[in-house]
C-alpha positions as CSV (number, residue, x, y, z in Angstrom):
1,X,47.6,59.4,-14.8
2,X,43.9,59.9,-15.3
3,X,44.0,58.1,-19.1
4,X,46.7,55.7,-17.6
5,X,43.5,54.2,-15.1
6,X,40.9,54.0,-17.7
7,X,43.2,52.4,-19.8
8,X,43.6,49.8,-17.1
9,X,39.9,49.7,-16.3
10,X,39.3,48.9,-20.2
11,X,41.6,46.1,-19.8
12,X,40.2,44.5,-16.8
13,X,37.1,44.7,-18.1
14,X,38.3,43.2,-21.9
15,X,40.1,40.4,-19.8
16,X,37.5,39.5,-17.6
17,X,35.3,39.6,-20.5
18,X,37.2,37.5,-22.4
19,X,37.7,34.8,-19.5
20,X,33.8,34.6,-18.8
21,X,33.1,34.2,-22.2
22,X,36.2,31.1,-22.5
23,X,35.0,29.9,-19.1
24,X,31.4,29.5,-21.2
25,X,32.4,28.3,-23.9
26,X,33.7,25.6,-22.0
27,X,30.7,25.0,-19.9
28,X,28.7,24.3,-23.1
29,X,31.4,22.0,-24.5
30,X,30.6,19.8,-21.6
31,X,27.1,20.5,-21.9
32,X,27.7,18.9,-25.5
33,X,29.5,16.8,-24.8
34,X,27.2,15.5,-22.4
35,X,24.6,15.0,-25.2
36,X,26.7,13.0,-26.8
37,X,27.7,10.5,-24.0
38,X,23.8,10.6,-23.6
39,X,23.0,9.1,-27.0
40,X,25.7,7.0,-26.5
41,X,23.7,5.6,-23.2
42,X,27.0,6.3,-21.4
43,X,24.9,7.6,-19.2
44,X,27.4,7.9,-16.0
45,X,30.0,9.6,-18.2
46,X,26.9,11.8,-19.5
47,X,26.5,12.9,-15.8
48,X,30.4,13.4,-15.5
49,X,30.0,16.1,-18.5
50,X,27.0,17.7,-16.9
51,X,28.4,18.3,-13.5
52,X,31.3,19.6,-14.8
53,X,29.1,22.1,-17.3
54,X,27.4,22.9,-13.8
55,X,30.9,23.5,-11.5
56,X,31.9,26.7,-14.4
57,X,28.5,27.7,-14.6
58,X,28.3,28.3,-10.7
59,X,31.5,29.5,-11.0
60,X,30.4,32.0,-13.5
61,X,27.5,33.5,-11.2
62,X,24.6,35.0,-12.9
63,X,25.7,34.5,-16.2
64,X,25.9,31.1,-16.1
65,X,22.5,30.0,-14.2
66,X,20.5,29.6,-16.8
67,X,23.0,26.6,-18.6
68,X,23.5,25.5,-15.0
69,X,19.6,24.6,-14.5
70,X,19.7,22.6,-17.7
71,X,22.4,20.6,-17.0
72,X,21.3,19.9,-13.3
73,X,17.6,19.0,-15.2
74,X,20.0,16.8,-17.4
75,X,21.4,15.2,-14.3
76,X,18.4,14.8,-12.3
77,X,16.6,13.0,-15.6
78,X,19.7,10.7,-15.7
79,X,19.7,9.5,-12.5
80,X,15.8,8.7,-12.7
81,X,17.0,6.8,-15.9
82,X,19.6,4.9,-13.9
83,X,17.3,3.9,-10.8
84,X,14.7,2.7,-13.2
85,X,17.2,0.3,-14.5
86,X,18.3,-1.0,-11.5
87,X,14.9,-1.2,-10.1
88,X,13.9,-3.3,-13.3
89,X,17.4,-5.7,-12.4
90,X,15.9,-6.0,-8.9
91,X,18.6,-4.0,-7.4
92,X,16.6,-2.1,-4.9
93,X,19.5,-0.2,-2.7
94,X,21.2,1.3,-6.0
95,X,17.5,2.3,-7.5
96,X,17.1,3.8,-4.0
97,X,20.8,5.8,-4.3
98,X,20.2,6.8,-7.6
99,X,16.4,8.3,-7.2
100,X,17.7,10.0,-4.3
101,X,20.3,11.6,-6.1
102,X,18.0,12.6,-8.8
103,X,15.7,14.1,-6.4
104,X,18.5,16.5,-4.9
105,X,19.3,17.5,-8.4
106,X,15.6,17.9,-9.1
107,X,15.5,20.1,-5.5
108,X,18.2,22.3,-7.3
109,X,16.5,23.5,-10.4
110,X,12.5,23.5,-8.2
111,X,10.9,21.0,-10.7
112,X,8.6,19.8,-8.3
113,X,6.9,17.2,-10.8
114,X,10.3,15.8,-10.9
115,X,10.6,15.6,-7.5
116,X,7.0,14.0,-7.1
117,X,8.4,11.5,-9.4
118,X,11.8,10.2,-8.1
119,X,10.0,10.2,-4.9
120,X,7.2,8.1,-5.6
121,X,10.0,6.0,-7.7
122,X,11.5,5.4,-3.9
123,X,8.6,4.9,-2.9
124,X,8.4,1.8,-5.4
125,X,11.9,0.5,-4.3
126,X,11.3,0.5,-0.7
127,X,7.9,-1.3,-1.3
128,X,9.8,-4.1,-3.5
129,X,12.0,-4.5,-0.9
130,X,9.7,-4.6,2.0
131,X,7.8,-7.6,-0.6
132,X,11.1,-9.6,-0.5
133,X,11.6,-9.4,2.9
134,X,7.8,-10.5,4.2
135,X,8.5,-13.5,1.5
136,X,11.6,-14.6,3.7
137,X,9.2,-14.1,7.1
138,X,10.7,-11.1,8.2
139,X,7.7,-9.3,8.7
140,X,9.1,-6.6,11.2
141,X,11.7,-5.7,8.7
142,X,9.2,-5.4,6.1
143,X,6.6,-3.4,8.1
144,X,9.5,-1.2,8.6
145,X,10.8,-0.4,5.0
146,X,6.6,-0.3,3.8
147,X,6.2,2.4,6.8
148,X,9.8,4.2,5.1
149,X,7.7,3.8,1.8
150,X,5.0,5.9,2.9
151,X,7.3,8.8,3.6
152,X,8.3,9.3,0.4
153,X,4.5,8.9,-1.3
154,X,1.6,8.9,1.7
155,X,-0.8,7.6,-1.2
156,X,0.9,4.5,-2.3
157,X,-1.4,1.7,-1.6
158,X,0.6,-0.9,-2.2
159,X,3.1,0.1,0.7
160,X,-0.3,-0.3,2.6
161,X,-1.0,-3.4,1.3
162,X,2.3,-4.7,2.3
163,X,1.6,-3.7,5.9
164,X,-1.9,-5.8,5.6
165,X,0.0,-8.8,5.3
166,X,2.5,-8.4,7.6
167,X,0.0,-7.3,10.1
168,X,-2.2,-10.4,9.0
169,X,1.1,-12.4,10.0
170,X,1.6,-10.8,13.4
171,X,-1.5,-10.5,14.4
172,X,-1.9,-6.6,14.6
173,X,-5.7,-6.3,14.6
174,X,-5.8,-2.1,14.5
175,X,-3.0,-2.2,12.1
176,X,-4.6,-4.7,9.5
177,X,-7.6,-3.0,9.6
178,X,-6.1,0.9,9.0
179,X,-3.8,-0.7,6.3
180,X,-6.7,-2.8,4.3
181,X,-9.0,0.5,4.9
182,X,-6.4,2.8,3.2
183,X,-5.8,0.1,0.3
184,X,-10.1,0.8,-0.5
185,X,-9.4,4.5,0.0
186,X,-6.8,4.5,-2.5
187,X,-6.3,1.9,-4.8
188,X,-9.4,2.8,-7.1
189,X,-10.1,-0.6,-9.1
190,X,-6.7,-2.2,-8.3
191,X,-6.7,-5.7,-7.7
192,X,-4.7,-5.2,-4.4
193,X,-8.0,-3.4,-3.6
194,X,-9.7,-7.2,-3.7
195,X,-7.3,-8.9,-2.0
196,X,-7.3,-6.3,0.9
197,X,-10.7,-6.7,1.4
198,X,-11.0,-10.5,1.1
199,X,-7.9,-10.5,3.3
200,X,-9.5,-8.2,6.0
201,X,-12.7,-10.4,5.8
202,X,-11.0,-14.0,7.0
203,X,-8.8,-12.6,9.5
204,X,-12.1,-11.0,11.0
205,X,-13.8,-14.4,10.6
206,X,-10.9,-16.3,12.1
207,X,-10.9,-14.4,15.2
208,X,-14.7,-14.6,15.8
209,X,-14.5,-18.5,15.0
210,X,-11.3,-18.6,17.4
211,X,-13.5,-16.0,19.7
212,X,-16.5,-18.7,20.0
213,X,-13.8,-21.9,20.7
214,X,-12.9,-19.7,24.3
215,X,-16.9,-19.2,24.7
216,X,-16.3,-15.4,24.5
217,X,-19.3,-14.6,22.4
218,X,-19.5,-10.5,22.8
219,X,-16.2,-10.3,21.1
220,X,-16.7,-13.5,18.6
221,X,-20.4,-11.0,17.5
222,X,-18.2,-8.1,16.8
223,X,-15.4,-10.3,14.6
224,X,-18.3,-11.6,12.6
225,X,-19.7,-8.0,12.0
226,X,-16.2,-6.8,10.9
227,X,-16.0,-9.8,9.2
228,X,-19.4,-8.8,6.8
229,X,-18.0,-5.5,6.5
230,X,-15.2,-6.3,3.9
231,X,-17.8,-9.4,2.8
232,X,-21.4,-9.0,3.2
233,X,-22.0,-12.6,1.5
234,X,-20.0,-14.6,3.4
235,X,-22.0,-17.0,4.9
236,X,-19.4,-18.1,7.8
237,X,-19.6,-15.0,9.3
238,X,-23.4,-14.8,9.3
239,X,-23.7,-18.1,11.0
240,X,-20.7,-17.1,13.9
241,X,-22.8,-14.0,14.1
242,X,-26.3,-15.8,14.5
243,X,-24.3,-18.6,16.7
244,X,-23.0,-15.8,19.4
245,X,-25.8,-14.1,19.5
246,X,-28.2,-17.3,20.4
247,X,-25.6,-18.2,23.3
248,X,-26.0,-14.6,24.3
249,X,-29.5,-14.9,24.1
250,X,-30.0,-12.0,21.7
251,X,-32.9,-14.1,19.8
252,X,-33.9,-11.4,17.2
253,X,-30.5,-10.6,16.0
254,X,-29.7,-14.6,15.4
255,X,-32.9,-14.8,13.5
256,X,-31.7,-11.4,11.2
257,X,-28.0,-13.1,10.9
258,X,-29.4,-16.8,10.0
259,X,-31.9,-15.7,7.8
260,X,-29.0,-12.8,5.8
261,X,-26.9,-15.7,6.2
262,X,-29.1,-18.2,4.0
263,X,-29.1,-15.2,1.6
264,X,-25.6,-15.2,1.4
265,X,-25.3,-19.3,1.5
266,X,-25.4,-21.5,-2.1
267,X,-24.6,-25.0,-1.0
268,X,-25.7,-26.5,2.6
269,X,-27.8,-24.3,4.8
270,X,-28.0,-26.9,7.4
271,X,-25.9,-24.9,10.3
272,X,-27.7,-21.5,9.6
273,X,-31.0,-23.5,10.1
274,X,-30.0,-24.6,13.3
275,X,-29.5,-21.7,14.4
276,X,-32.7,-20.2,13.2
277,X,-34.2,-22.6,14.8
278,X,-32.8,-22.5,18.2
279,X,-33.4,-18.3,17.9
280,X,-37.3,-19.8,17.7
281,X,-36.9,-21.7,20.3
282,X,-35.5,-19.4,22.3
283,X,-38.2,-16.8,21.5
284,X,-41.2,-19.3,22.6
285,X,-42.3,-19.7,18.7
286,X,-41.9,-23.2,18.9
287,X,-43.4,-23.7,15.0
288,X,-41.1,-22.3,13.7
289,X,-38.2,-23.7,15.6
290,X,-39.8,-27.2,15.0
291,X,-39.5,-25.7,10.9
292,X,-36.1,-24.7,11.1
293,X,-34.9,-27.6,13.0
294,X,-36.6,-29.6,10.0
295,X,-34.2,-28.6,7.3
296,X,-31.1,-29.4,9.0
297,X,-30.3,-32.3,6.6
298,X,-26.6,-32.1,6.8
299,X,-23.2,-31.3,8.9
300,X,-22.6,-31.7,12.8
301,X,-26.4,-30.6,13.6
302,X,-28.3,-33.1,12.4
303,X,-28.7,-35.5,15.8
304,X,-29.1,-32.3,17.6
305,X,-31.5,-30.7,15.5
306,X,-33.7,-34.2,15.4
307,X,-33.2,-34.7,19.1
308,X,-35.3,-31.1,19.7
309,X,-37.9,-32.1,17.5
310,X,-38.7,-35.4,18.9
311,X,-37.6,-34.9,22.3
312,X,-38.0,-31.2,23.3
313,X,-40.4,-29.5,21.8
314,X,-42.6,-32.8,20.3
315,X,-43.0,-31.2,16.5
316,X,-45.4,-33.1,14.2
């Protein structure tokens, strides 16, 4: 009875044996066979192969783990192949599908640098489709998909360069400004990095000039300032600044605005003399003003700045 239940044992074991090593065998013929289908660039069939190499491998337990990690690797590198592809054909929602996939896979066998990868890949394909959508004037959609962009990759500037212009659009002040900030922080030497800045600069100029049209000059001093601080040599801005500050009757910081201004001014410097001069005038230094007011030789100024010469202060 004894020899009669190792003989049995033997046999289990010789079975089970044998199985394992069929059920192998078979897991690498689809792993092969998966290769092939690869070179092929059959690459949906390829992943058929590999999933099924990875079902007897699970199966399998230990013994099959380590051919079950590199056909999940295979599968995860496919999938990035086929949302690249559909990214490139402008097909957005099937890129999205297929780097999600291969970041599960990716999950799976703990290759983080894949993971990084197919994320910031999503990343991409949300940002492309948040682009489509602000060129159709939905910028509400589009703020929402560059937002769903920046949870896949929190460093992707361009998602935050989307959101600058959709926030230029609607008019979201505290939005622009953290967006085009984060575009500087991030983009290095990227053109986007430019065209943030620039972009920040005339929205900040428009509100001061829109600021100083309702006669609110506190606020129309501050748009000028953020203005300068994306463009320091932008004359506009200067002569908003030096503007609000003269009907505030904050003398010395006109003069410092005109005078930067002129600095920052290659054509006509007519309007930034006028307001140096009516800085002077307001401070009592009445030769200068009558200086100032002299070389307003061009634009809207010129009857006024004559009319204070001759009429107000009597210059020579």
């Amino acid at each position: 009875m004894k020899k009669l239940t190792i003989a049995l044992s033997i046999l289990l074991i010789t079975v089970s044996q044998s199985l394992t090593a069929q059920d192998l065998n078979d897991a690498g013929e689809a792993y092969n066979k998966g290769i092939s289908l690869t070179k092929e660039n059959n690459h949906i069939a390829a992943i058929e192969s590999y999933q099924e190499c990875a079902e007897i491998c699970e199966e399998l337990g230990e013994v099959g783990e380590g051919l079950m990690t590199k056909a999940q690797t295979q599968i995860s590198s496919l999938y990035m192949k086929l949302g690249i592809d559909a990214f490139k054909a402008k097909d957005y929602d099937t890129a999205i599908s297929y780097f999600s996939l291969s970041t599960n896979y990716a999950e799976k066998t703990r290759n983080s640098k894949n993971v990084k990868k197919a994320r910031n890949y999503t990343a991409t394909s949300y940002t492309a489709k948040g682009n489509a959508l602000y060129k159709e004037k939905k910028y509400e959609d589009a703020i929402g998909l560059f937002h769903t962009a920046l949870e896949f990759n929190s460093e992707y500037f361009k998602a935050y360069y989307g959101l600058a212009v959709c926030y230029n659009k609607t008019g979201n002040t505290e939005g622009l400004e953290e967006s085009v900030n984060k575009v500087i922080e991030l983009g290095g030497e990227d053109k986007n990095v430019e065209k943030a800045t620039t972009l920040a600069s005339k929205y900040f100029l428009r509100l001061s000039g829109e600021a100083i049209q309702k006669e609110s000059f506190n606020e129309a001093s501050m748009m000028a300032k953020k203005s300068i601080e994306y463009n320091y040599m932008e004359p506009t801005a200067y002569y908003y600044q030096a503007l609000a500050n003269n009907n505030l009757g904050n003398w010395d910081e006109a003069i410092k605005a005109a005078q930067t201004g002129m600095k920052a001014e290659q054509e006509d410097k007519s309007n930034l003399f006028f307001e140096l001069g009516r800085a002077f005038e307001g401070k009592g230094d009445i030769p200068k003003a009558c200086e100032s007011y002299g070389k307003v030789t061009g634009g809207p100024n010129v009857d006024a700045a004559n009319y204070q010469r001759t009429t107000v202060l009597n210059c020579n």
